[in-house]
PDB file with SEQRES, HELIX, SHEET and CRYST1 records, atoms N, CA, C and O in Angstrom:
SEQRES   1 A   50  UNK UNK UNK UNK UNK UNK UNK UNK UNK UNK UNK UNK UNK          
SEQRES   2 A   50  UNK UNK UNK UNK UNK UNK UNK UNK UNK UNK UNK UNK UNK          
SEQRES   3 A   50  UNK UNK UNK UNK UNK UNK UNK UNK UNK UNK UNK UNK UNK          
SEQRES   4 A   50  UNK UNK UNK UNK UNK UNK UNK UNK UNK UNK UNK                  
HELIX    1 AA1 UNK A    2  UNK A   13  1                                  12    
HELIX    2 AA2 UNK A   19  UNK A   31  1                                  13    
HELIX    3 AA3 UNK A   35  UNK A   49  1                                  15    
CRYST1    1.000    1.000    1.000  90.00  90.00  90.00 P 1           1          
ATOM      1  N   UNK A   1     -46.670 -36.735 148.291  1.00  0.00           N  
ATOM      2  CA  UNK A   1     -46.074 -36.958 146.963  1.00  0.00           C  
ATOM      3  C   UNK A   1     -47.064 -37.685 146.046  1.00  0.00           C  
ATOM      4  O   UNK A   1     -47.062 -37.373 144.855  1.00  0.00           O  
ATOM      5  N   UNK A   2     -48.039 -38.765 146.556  1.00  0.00           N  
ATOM      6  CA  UNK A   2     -48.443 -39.578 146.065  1.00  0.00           C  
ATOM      7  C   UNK A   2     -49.748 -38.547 145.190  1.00  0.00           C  
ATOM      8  O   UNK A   2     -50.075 -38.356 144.018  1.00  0.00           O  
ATOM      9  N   UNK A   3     -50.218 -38.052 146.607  1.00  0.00           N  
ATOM     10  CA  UNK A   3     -51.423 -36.894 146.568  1.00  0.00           C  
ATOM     11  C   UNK A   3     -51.356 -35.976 144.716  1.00  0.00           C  
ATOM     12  O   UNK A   3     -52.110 -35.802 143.759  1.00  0.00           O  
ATOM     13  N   UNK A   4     -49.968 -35.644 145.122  1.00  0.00           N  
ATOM     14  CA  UNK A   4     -49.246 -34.167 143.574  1.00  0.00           C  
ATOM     15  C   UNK A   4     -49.269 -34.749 142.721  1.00  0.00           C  
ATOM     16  O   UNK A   4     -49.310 -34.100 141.676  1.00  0.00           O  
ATOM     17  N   UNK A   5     -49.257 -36.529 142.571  1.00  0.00           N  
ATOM     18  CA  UNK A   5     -49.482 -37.260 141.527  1.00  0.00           C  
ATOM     19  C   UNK A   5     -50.915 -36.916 140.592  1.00  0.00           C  
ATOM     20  O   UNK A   5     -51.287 -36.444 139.518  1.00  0.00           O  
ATOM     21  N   UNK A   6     -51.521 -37.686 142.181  1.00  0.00           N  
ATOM     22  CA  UNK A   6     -52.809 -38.273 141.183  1.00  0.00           C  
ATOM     23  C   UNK A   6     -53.610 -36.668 140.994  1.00  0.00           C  
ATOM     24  O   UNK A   6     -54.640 -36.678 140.320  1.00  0.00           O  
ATOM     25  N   UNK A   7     -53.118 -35.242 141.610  1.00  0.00           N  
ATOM     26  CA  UNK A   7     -54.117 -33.972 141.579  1.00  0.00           C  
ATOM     27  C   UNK A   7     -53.588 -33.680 139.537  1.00  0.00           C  
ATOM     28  O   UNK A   7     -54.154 -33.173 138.568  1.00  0.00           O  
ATOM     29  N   UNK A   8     -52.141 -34.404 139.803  1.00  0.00           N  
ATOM     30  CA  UNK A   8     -51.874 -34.034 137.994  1.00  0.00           C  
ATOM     31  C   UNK A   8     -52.762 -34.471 137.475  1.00  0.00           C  
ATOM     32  O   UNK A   8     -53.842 -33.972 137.159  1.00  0.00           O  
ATOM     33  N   UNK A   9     -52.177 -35.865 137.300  1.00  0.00           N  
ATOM     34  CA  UNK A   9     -53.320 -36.841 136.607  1.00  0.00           C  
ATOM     35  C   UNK A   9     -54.812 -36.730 136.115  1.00  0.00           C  
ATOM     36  O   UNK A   9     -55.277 -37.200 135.077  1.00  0.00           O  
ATOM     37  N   UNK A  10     -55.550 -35.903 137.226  1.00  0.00           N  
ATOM     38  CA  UNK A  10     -56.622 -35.740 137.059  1.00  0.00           C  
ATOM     39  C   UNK A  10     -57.128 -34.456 136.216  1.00  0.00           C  
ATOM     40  O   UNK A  10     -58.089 -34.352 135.454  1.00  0.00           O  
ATOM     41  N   UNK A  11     -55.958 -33.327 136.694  1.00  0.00           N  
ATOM     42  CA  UNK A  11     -55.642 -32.369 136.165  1.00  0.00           C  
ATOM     43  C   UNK A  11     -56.007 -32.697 134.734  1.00  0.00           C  
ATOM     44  O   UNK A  11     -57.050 -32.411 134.146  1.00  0.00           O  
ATOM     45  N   UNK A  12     -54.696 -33.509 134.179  1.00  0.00           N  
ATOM     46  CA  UNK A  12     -54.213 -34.099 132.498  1.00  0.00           C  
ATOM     47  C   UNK A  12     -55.701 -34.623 131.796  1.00  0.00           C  
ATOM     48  O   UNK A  12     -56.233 -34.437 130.702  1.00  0.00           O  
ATOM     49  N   UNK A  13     -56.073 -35.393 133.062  1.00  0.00           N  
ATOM     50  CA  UNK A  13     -57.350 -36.225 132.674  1.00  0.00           C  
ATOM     51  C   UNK A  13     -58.341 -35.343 131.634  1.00  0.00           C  
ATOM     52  O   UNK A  13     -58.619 -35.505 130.446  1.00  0.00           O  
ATOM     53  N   UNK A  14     -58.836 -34.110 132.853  1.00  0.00           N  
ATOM     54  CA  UNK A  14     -59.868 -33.330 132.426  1.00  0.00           C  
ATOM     55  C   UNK A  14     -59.560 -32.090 131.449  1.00  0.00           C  
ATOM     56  O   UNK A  14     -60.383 -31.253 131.077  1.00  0.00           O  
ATOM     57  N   UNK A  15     -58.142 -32.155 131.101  1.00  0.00           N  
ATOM     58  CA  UNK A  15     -57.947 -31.436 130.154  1.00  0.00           C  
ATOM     59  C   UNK A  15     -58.007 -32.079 128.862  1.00  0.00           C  
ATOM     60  O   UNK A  15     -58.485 -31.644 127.814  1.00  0.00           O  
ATOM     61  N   UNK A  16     -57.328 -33.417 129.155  1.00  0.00           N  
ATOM     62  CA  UNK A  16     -57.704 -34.007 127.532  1.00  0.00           C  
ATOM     63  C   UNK A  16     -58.756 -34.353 127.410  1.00  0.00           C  
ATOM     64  O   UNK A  16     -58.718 -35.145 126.468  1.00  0.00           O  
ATOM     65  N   UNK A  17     -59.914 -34.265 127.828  1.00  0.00           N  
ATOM     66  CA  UNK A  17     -61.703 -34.518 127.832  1.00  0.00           C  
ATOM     67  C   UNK A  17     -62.336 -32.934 128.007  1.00  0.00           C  
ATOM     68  O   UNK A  17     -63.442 -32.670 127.536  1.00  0.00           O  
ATOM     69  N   UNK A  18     -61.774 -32.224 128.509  1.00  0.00           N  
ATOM     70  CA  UNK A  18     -62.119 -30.663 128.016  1.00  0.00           C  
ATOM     71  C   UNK A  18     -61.534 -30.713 126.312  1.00  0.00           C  
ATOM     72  O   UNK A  18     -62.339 -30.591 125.389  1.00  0.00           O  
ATOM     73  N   UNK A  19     -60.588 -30.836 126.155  1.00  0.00           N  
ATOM     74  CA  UNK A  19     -59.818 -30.509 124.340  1.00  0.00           C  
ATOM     75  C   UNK A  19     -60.569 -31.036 123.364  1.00  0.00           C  
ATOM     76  O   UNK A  19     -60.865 -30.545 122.275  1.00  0.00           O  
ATOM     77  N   UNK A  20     -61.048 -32.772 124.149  1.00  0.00           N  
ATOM     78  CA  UNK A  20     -61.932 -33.555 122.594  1.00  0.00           C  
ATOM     79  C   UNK A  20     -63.391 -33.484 123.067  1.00  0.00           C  
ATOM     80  O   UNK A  20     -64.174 -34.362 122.704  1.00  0.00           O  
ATOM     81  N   UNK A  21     -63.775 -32.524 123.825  1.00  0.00           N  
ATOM     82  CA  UNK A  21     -65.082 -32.489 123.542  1.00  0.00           C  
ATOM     83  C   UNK A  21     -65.435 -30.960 123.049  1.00  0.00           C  
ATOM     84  O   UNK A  21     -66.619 -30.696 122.837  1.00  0.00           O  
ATOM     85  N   UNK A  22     -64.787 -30.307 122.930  1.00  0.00           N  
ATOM     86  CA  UNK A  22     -64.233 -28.959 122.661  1.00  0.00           C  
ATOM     87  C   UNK A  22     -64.109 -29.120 120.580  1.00  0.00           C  
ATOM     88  O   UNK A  22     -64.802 -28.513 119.764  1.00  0.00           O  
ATOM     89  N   UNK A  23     -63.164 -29.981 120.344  1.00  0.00           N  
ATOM     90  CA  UNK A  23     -63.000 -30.558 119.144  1.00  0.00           C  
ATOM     91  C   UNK A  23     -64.442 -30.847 118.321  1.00  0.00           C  
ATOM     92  O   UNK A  23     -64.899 -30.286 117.325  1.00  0.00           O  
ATOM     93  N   UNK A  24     -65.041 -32.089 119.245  1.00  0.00           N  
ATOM     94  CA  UNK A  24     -66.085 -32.468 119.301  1.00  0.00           C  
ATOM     95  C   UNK A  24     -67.191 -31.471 118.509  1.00  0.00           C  
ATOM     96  O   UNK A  24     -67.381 -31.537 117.295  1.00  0.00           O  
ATOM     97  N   UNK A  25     -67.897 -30.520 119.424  1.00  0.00           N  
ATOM     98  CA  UNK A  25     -68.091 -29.751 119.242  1.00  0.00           C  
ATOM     99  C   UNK A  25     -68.350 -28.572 117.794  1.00  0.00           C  
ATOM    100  O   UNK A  25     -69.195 -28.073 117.051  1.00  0.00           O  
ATOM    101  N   UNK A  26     -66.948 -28.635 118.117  1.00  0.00           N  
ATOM    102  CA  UNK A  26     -66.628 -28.127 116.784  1.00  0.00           C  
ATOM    103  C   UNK A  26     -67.021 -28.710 115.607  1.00  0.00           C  
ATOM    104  O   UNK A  26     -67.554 -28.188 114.628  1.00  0.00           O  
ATOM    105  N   UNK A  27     -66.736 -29.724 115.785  1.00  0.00           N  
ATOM    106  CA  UNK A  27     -66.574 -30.643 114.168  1.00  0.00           C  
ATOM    107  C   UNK A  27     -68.341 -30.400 114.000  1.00  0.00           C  
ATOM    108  O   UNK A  27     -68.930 -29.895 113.044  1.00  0.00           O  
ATOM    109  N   UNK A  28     -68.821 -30.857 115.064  1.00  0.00           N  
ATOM    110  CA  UNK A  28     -70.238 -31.098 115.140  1.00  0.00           C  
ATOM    111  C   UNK A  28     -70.996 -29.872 114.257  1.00  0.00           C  
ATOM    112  O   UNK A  28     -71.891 -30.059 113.433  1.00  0.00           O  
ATOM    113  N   UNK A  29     -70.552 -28.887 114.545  1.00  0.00           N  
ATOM    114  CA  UNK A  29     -70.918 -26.880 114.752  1.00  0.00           C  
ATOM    115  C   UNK A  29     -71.081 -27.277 113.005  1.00  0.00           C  
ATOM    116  O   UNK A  29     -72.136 -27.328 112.372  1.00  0.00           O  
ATOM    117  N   UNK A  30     -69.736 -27.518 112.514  1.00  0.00           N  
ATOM    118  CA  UNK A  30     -69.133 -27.533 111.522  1.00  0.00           C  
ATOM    119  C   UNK A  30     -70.156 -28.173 110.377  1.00  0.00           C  
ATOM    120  O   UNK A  30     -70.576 -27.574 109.387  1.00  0.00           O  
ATOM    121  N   UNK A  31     -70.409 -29.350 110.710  1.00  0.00           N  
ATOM    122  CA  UNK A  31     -70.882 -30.773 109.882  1.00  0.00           C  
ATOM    123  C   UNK A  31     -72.747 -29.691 109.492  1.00  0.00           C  
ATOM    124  O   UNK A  31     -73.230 -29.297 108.431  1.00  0.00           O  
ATOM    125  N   UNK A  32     -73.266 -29.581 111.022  1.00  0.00           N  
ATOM    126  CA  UNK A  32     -74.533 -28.964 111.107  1.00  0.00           C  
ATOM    127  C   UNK A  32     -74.658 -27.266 111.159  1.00  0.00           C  
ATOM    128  O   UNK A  32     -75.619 -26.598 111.543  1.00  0.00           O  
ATOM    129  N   UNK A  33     -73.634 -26.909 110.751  1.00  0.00           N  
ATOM    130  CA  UNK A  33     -73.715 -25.103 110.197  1.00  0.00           C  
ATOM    131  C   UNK A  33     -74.600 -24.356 108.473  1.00  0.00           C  
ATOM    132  O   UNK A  33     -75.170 -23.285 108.265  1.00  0.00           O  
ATOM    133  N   UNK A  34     -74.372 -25.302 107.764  1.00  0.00           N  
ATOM    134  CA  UNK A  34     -74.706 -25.176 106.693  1.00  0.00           C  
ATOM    135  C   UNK A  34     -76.888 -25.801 106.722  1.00  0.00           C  
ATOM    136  O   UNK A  34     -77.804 -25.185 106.179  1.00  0.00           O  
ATOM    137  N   UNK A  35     -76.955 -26.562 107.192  1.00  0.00           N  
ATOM    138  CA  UNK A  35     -77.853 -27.520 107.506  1.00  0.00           C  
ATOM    139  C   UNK A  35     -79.146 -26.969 108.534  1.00  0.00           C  
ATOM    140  O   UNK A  35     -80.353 -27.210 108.515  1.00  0.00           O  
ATOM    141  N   UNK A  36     -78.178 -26.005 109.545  1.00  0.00           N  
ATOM    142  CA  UNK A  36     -78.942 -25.400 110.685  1.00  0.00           C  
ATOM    143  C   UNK A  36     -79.303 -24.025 109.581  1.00  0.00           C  
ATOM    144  O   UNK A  36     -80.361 -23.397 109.626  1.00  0.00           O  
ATOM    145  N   UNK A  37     -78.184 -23.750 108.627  1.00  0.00           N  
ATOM    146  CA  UNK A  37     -79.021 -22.219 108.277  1.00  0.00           C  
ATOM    147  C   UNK A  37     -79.587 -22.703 106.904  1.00  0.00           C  
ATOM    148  O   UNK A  37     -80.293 -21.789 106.478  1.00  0.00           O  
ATOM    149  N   UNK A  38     -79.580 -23.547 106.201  1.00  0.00           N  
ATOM    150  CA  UNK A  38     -81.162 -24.168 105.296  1.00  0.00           C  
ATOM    151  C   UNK A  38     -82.153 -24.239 106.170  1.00  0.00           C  
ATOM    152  O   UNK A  38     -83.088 -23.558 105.748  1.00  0.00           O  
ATOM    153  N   UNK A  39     -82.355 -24.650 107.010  1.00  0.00           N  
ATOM    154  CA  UNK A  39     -83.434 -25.125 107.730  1.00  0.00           C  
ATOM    155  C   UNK A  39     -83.938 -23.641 108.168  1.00  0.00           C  
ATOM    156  O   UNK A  39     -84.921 -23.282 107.521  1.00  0.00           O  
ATOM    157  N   UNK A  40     -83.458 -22.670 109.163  1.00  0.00           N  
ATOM    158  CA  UNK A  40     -83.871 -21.083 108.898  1.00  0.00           C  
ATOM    159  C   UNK A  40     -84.658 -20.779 107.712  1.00  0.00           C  
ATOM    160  O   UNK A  40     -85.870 -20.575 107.654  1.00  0.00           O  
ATOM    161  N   UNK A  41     -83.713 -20.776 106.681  1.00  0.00           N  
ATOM    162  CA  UNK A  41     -83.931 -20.107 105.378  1.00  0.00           C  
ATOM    163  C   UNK A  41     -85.988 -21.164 105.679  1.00  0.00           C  
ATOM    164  O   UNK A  41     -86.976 -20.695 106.243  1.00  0.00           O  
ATOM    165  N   UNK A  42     -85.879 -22.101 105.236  1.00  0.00           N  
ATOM    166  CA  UNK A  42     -86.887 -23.087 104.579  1.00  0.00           C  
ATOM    167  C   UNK A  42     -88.226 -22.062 105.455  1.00  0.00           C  
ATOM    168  O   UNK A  42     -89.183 -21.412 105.035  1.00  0.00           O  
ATOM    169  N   UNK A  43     -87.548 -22.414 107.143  1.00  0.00           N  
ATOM    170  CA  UNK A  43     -88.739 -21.891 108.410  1.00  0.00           C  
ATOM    171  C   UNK A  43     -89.429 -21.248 108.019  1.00  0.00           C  
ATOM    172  O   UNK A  43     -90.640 -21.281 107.801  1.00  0.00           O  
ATOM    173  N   UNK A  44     -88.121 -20.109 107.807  1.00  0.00           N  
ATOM    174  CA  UNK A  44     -88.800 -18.300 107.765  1.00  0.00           C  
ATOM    175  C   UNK A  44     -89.625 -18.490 106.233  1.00  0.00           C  
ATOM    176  O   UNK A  44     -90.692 -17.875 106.247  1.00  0.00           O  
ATOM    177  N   UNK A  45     -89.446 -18.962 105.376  1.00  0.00           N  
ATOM    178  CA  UNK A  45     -90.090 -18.929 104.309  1.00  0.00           C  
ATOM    179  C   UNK A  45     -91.774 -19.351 104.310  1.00  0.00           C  
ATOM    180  O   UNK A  45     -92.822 -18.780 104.007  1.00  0.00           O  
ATOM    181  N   UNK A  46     -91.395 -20.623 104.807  1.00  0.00           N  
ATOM    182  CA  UNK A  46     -93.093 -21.231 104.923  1.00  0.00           C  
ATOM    183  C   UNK A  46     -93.567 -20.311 106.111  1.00  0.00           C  
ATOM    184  O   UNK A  46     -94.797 -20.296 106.161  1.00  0.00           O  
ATOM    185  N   UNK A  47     -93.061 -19.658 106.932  1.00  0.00           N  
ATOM    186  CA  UNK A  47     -93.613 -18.528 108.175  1.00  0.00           C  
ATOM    187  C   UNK A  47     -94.311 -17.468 107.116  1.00  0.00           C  
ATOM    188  O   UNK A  47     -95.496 -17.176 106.955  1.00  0.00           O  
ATOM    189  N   UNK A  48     -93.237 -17.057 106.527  1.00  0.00           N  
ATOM    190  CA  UNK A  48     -93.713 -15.380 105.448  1.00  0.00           C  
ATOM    191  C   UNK A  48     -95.446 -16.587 104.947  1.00  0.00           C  
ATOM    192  O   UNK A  48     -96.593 -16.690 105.383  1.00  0.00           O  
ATOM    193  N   UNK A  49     -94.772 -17.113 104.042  1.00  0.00           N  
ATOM    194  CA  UNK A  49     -95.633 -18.070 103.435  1.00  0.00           C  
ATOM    195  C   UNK A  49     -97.688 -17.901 103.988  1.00  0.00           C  
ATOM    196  O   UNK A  49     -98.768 -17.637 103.459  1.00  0.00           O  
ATOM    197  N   UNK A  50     -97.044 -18.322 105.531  1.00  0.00           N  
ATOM    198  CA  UNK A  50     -98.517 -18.913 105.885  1.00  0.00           C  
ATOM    199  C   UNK A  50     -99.110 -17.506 106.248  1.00  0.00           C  
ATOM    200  O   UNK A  50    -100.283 -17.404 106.607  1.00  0.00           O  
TER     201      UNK A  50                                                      
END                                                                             
């Protein structure tokens, strides 16, 4: 009984640390999406460039 406890628990554990790093992630994707494709744009330019 004790065992079905703590296999939840751990279960619960690693799902709510799978969800906010998942979130995480995201937000992150989010914040540095715009930022990651300036930085492309700039690359490829000074690449053609040189």
């Amino acid at each position: 009984m004790v065992f079905f406890v703590v296999v939840q628990g751990v279960g619960l554990l690693s799902d709510m640390l799978h969800l906010l790093s998942f979130s995480f992630l995201d937000t992150f994707g989010m914040v540095l999406g715009p930022y990651s494709e300036m930085f492309l744009l700039v690359s490829t330019r000074i690449w053609i460039l040189e």
